[in-house]
C-alpha positions as CSV (number, residue, x, y, z in Angstrom):
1,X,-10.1,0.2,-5.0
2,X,-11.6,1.7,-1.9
3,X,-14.3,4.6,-1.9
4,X,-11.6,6.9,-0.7
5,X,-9.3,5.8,-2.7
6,X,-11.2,6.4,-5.7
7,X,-11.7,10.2,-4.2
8,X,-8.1,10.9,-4.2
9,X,-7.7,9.7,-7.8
10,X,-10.2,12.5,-8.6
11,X,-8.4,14.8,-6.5
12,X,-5.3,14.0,-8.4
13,X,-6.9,14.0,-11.8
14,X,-9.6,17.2,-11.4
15,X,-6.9,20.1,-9.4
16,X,-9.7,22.7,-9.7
17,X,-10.8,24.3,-6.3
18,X,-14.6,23.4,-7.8
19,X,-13.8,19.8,-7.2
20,X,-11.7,20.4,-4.3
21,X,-14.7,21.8,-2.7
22,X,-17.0,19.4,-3.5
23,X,-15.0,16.3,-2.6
24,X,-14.4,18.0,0.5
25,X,-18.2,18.0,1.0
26,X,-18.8,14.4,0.0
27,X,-16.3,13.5,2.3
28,X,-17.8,15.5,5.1
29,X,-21.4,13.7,4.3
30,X,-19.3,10.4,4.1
31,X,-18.1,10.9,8.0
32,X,-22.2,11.5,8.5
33,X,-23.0,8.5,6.9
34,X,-20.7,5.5,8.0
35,X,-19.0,6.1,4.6
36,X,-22.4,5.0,2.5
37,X,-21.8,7.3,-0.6
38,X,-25.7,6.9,-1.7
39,X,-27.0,8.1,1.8
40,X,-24.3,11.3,1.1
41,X,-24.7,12.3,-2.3
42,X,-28.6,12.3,-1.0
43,X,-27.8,14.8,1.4
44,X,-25.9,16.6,-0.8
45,X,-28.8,17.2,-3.1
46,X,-29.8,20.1,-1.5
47,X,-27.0,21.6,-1.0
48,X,-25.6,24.0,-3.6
49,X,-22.7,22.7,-4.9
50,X,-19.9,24.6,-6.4
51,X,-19.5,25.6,-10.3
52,X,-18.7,22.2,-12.2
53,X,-18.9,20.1,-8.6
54,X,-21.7,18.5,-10.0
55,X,-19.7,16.7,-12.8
56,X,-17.0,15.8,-10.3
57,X,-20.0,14.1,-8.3
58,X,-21.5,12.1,-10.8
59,X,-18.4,10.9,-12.2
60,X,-17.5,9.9,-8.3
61,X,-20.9,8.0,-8.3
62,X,-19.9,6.3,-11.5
63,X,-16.6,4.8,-10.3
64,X,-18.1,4.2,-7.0
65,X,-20.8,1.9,-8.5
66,X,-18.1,0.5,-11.3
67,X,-16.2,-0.2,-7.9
68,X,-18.7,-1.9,-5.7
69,X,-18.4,0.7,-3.1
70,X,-21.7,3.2,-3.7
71,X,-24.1,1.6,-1.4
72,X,-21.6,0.5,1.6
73,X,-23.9,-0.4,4.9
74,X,-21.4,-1.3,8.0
75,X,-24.7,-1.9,10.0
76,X,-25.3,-0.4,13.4
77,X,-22.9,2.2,14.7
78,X,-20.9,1.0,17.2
79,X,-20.5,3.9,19.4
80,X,-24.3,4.2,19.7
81,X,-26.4,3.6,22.8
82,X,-26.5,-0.6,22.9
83,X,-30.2,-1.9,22.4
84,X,-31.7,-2.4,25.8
85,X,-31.8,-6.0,27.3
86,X,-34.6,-7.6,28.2
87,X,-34.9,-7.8,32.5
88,X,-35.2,-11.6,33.4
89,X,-36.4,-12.0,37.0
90,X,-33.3,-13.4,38.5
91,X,-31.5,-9.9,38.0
92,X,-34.4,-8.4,39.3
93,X,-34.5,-10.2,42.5
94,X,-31.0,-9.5,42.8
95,X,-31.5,-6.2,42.7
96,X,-34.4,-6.1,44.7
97,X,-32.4,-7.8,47.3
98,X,-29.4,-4.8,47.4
99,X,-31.8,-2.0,47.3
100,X,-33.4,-3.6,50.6
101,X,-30.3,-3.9,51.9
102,X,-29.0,-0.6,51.4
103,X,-32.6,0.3,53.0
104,X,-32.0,-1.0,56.0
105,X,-28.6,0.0,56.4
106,X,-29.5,3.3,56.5
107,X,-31.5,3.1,58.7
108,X,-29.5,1.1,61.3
109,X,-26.9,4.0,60.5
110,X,-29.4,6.1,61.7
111,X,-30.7,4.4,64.5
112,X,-27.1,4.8,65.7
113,X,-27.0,7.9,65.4
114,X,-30.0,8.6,67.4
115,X,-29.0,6.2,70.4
116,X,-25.4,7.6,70.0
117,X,-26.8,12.0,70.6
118,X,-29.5,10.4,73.0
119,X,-26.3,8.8,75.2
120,X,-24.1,11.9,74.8
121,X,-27.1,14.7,75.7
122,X,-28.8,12.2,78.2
123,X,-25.5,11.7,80.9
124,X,-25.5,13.7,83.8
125,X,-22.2,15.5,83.8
């Protein structure tokens, strides 16, 4: 059975708002913590949990370990910033290349400009 799986049988089983409240917390810590139960009953630990919630917790820990599914680790998270890749020197010539290219079409652009108001102010009219 699956951590959360094993929540909602002590949901079922435990219909007091004490657990209620502190399976609501775990679960909260477990969206924290990739769904690692260790890593969220450690943050829990200095919370204040509500009358009897500890019971509920340890028994959840129990199951969990019975289970196979207290110390889950999904590695990295996916949604994070990716690890930065190395630069090798071919895509740093390339972009070498299209920053000196952009350079110097500028300043053509400009150079147009110049010639271009130099022709219109310079005509005798």
């Amino acid at each position: 059975m699956g951590l959360y799986g094993l929540i909602a049988d002590l949901r079922r089983e435990h219909q007091t708002t004490a657990a209620t409240q502190t399976l609501d917390m775990v679960t909260a810590e477990l969206g924290r913590t990739r769904d690692n139960l260790k890593d969220a009953v450690r943050n829990l630990e200095g919370k204040s949990l509500p009358p009897g919630g500890k019971q509920i917790l340890d028994e959840l820990v129990s199951r969990a370990r019975a289970d196979g599914v207290y110390d889950l680790d999904f590695g990295p998270d996916p949604y994070d910033k990716p690890v930065p890749e190395p630069l090798d020197e071919g895509t740093a010539g390339i972009g070498a290349v299209l920053a000196i290219s952009s350079v110097v079409g500028i300043a053509l652009a400009v150079v147009a400009v110049i010639v271009g108001l130099n022709a219109i102010f310079s005509t005798n009219g």
